[in-house]
Every structure is written in C-alpha cells, then in structure tokens.
Z-matrix of the N, CA and C atoms (Angstrom, degrees):
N
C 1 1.452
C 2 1.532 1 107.36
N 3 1.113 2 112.10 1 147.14
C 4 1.309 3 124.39 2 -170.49
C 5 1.286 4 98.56 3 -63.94
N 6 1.799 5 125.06 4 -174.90
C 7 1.815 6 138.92 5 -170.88
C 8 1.409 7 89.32 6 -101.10
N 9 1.824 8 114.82 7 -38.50
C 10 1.516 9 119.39 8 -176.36
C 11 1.781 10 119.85 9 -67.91
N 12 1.184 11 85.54 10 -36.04
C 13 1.926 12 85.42 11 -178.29
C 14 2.004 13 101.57 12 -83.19
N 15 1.395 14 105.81 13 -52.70
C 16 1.681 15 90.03 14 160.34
C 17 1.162 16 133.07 15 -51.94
N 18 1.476 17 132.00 16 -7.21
C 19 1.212 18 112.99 17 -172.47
C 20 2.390 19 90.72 18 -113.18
N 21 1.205 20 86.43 19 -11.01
C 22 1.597 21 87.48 20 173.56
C 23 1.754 22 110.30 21 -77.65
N 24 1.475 23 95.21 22 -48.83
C 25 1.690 24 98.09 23 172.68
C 26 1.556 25 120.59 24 -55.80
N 27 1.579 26 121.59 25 -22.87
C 28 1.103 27 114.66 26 161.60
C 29 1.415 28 139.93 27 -66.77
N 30 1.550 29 101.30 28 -38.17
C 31 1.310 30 128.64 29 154.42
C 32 1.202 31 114.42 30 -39.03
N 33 0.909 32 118.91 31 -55.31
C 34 1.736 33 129.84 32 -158.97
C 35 2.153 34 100.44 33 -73.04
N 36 1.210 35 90.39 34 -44.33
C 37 1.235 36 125.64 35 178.38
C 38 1.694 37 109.85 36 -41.24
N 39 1.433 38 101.01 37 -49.85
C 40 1.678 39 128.12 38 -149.23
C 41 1.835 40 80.91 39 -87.02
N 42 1.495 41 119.09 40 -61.14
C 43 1.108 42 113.78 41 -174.31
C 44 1.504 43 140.98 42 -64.61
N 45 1.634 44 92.10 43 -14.47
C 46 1.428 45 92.61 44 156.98
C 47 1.080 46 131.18 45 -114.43
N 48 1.198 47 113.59 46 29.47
C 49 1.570 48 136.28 47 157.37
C 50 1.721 49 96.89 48 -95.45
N 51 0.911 50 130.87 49 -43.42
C 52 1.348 51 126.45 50 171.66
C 53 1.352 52 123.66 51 -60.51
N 54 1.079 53 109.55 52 -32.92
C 55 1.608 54 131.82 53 167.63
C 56 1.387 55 110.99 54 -62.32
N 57 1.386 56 131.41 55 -78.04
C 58 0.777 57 126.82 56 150.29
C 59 1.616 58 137.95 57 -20.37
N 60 0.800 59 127.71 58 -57.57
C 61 1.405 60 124.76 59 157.44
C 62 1.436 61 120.43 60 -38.81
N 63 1.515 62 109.24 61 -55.25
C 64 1.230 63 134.98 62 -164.50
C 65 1.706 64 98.07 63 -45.31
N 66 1.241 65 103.42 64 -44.26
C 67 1.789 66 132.55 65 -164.22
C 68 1.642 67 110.15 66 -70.91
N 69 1.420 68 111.04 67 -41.87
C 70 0.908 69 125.24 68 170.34
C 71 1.658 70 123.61 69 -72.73
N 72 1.409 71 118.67 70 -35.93
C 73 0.711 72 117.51 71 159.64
C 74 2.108 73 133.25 72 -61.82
N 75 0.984 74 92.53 73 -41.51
C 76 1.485 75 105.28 74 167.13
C 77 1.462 76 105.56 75 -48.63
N 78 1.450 77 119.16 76 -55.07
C 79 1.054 78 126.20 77 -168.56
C 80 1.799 79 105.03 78 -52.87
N 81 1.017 80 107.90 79 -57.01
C 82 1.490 81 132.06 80 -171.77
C 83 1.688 82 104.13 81 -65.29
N 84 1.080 83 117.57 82 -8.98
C 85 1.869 84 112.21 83 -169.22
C 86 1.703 85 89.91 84 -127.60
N 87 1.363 86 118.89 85 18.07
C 88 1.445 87 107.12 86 -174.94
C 89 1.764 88 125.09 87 38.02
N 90 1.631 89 98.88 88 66.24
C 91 1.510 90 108.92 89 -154.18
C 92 1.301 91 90.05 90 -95.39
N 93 1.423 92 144.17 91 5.81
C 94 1.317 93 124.89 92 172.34
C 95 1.779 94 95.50 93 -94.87
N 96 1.192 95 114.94 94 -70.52
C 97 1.796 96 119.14 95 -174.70
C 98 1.750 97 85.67 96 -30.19
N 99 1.234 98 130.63 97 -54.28
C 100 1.243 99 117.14 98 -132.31
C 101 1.811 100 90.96 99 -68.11
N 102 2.039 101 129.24 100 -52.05
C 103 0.620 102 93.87 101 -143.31
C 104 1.824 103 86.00 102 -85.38
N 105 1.254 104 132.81 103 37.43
C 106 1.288 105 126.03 104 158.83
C 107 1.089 106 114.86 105 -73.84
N 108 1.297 107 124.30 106 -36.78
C 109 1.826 108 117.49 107 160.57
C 110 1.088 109 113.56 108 -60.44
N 111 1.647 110 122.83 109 -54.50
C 112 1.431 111 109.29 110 174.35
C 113 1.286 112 131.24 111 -22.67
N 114 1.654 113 111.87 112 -45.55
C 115 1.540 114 109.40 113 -142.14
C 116 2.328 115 77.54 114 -102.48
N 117 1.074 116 104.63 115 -5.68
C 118 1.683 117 95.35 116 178.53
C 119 1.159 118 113.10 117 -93.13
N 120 1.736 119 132.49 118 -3.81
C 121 1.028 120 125.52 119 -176.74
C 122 1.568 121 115.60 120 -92.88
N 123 1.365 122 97.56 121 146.98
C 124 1.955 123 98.55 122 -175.18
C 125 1.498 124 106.67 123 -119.09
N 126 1.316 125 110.61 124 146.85
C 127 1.621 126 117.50 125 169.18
C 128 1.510 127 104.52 126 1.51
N 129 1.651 128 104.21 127 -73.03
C 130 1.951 129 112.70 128 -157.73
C 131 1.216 130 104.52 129 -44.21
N 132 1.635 131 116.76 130 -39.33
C 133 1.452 132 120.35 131 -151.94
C 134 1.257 133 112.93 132 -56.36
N 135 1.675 134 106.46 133 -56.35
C 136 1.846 135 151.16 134 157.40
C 137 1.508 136 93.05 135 -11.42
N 138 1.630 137 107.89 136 -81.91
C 139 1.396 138 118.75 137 -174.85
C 140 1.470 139 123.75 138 -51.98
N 141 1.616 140 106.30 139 -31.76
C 142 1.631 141 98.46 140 165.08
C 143 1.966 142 125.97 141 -75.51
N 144 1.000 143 88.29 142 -52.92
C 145 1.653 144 103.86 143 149.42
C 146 1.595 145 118.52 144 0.37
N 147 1.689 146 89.13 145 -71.79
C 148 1.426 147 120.55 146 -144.32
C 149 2.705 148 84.79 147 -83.02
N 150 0.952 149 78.32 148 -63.85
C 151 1.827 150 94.89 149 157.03
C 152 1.248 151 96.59 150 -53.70
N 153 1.030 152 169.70 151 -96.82
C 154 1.238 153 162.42 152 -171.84
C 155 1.701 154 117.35 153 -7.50
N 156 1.462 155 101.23 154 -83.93
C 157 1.021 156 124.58 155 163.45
C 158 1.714 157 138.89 156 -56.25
N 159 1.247 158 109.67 157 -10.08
C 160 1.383 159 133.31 158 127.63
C 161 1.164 160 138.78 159 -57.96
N 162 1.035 161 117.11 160 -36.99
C 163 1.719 162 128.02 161 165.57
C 164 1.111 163 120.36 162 -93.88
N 165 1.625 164 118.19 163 7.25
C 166 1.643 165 107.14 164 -173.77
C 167 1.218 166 107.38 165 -58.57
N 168 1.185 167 116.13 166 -44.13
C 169 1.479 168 131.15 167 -143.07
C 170 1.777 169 98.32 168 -66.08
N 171 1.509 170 116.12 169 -39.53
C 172 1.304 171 127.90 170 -174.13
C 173 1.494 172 105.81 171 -71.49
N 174 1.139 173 113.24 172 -58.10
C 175 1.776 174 131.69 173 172.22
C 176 1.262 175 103.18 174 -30.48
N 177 1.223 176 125.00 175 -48.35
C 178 1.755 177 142.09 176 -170.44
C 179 1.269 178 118.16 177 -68.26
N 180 1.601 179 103.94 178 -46.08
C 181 1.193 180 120.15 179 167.56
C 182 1.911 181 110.01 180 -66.98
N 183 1.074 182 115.66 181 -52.40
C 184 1.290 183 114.62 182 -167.91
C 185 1.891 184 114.62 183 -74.35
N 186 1.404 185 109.95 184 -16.25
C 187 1.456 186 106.89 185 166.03
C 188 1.579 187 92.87 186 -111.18
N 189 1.111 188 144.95 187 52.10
C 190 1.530 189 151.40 188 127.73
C 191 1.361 190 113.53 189 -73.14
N 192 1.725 191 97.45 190 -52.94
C 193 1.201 192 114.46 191 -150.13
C 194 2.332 193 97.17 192 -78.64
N 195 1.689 194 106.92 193 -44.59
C 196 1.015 195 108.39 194 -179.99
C 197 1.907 196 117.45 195 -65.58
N 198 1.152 197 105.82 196 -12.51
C 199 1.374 198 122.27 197 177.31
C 200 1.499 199 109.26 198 -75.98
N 201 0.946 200 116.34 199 -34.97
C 202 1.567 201 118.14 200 -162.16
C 203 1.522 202 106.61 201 -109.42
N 204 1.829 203 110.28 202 0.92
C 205 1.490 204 117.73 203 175.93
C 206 1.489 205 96.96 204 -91.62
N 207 1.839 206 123.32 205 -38.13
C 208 0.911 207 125.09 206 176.00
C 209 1.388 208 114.11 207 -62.77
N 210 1.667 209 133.60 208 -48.75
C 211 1.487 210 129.30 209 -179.18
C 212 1.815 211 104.76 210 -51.82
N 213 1.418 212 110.92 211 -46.74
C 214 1.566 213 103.10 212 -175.68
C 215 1.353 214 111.42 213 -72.03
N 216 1.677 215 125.21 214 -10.24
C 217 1.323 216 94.42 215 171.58
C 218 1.444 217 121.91 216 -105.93
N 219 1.782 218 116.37 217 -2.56
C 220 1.276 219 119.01 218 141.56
C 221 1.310 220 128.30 219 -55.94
N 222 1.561 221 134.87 220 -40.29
C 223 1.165 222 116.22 221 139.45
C 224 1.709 223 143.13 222 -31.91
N 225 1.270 224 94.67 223 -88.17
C 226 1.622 225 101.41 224 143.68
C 227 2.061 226 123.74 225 3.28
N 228 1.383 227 95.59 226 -61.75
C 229 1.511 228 109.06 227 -156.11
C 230 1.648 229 85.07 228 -92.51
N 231 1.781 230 129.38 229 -35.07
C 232 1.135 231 116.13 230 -162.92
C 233 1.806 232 105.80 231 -77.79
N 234 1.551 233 115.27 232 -16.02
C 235 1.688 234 122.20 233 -170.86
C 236 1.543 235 80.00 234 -87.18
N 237 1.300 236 140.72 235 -44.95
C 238 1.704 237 123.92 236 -157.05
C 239 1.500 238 79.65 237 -71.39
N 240 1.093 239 149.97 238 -97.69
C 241 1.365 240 163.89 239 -147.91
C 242 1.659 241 94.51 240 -31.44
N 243 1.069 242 128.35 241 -39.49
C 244 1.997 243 127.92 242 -175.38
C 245 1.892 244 89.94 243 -93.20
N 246 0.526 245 122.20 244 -3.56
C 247 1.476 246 113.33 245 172.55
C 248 1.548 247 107.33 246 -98.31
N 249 1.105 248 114.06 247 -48.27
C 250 1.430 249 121.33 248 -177.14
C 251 1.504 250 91.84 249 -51.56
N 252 1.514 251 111.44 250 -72.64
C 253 1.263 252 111.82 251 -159.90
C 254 1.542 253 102.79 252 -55.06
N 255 1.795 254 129.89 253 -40.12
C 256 1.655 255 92.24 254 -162.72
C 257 1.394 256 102.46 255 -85.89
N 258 1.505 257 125.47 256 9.69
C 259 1.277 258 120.93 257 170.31
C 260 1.917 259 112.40 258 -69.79
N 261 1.305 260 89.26 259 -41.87
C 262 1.696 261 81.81 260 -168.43
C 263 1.705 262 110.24 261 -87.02
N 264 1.265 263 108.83 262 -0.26
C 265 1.657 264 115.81 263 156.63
C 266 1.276 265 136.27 264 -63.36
N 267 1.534 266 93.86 265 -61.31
C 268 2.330 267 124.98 266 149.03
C 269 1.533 268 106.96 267 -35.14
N 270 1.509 269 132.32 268 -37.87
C 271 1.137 270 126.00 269 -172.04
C 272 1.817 271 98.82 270 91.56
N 273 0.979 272 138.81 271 -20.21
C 274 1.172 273 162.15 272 177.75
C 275 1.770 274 103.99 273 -23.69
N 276 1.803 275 112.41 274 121.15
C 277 1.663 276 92.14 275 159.72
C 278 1.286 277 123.82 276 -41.94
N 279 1.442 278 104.10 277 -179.84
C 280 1.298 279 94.65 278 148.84
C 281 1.355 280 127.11 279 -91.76
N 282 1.251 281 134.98 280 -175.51
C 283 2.051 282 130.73 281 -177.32
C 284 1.126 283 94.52 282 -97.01
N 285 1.502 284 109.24 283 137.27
C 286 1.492 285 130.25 284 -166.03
C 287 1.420 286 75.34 285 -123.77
N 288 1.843 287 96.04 286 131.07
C 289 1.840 288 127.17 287 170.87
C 290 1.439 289 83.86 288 -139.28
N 291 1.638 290 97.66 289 118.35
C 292 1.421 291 129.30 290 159.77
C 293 1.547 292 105.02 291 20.31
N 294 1.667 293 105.46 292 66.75
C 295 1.359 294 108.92 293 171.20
C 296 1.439 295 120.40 294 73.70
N 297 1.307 296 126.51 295 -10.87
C 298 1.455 297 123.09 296 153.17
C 299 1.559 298 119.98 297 -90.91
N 300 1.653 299 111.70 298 134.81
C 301 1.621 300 96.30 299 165.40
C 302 1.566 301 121.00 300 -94.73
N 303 0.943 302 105.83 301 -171.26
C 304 1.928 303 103.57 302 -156.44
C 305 1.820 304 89.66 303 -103.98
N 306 1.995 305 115.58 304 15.77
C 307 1.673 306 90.60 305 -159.57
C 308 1.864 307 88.35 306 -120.80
C-alpha cells in the first residue's frame, strides 16, 4: 500500500475516533434535552438570563448578608437560652428592662 493511502487511512481512522468521542460526549452533557431547551428559549428568556447573571454578584451578597443575620441570631438565641437556664438554677429573678420581664 502506498505512504499516501496509509497516511489517508489514518486520517480516516483519527476521525472516527473523533467521532466517536464526539458521540459520547453528547451523551454525557445531556446534548439532546440540552438542545431541547435551546430550541424553547425566546428572546425574553435571554434577557432575563442575561439580568440574572448581572445580579449574581448582588444576590450573593444579599443571602451572605441574610445568612450571617441568621448565624448571629442563633447565637444570640443560644447565650439567651444559657442565661435563662443559669438564671433559673441561681434561683435568680428574672432581669427587669424598663418594665418588661425577660419570662
């Protein structure tokens, strides 16, 4: 066999090993659903998307920020809760703030 048809048969060779892969990969990235969204998405969608992804950065910030209001007031709630308790151990009133009691 010729150097020209071996080096074409390799070729040929290379691409359907490339092919193959190619196939597999689709398989693996859920390339049919995917381009079923493709073909369902419209302009608006795009534009929310696009708004979306503009605001992550803020979004991130703003459930950071609500996350870490929640840790301080589980903190918060876990020191009132050890106070209560070594208060009502002590025999202790309760703490009077400007006419409210704490019970």
């Amino acid at each position: 066999m010729s150097p020209l048809l071996t080096g074409v048969g390799r070729v040929s060779e290379r691409i359907d090993s490339m092919m193959a892969d190619a196939a597999r990969s689709r398989e693996a990235l859920h390339w049919v659903e995917v381009l079923q969204l493709l073909e369902d998405i419209t302009p608006h969608d795009i534009a929310h998307v696009v708004k979306l992804a503009r605001a992550a950065r803020d979004l991130q910030g703003i459930l950071q920020l609500h996350q870490n209001m929640l840790n301080r007031a589980a903190e918060n709630n876990h020191l009132l809760h050890s106070l209560i308790s070594e208060a009502s151990c002590s025999g202790e009133e309760p703490v009077r703030n400007n006419g409210y009691t704490s019970d």
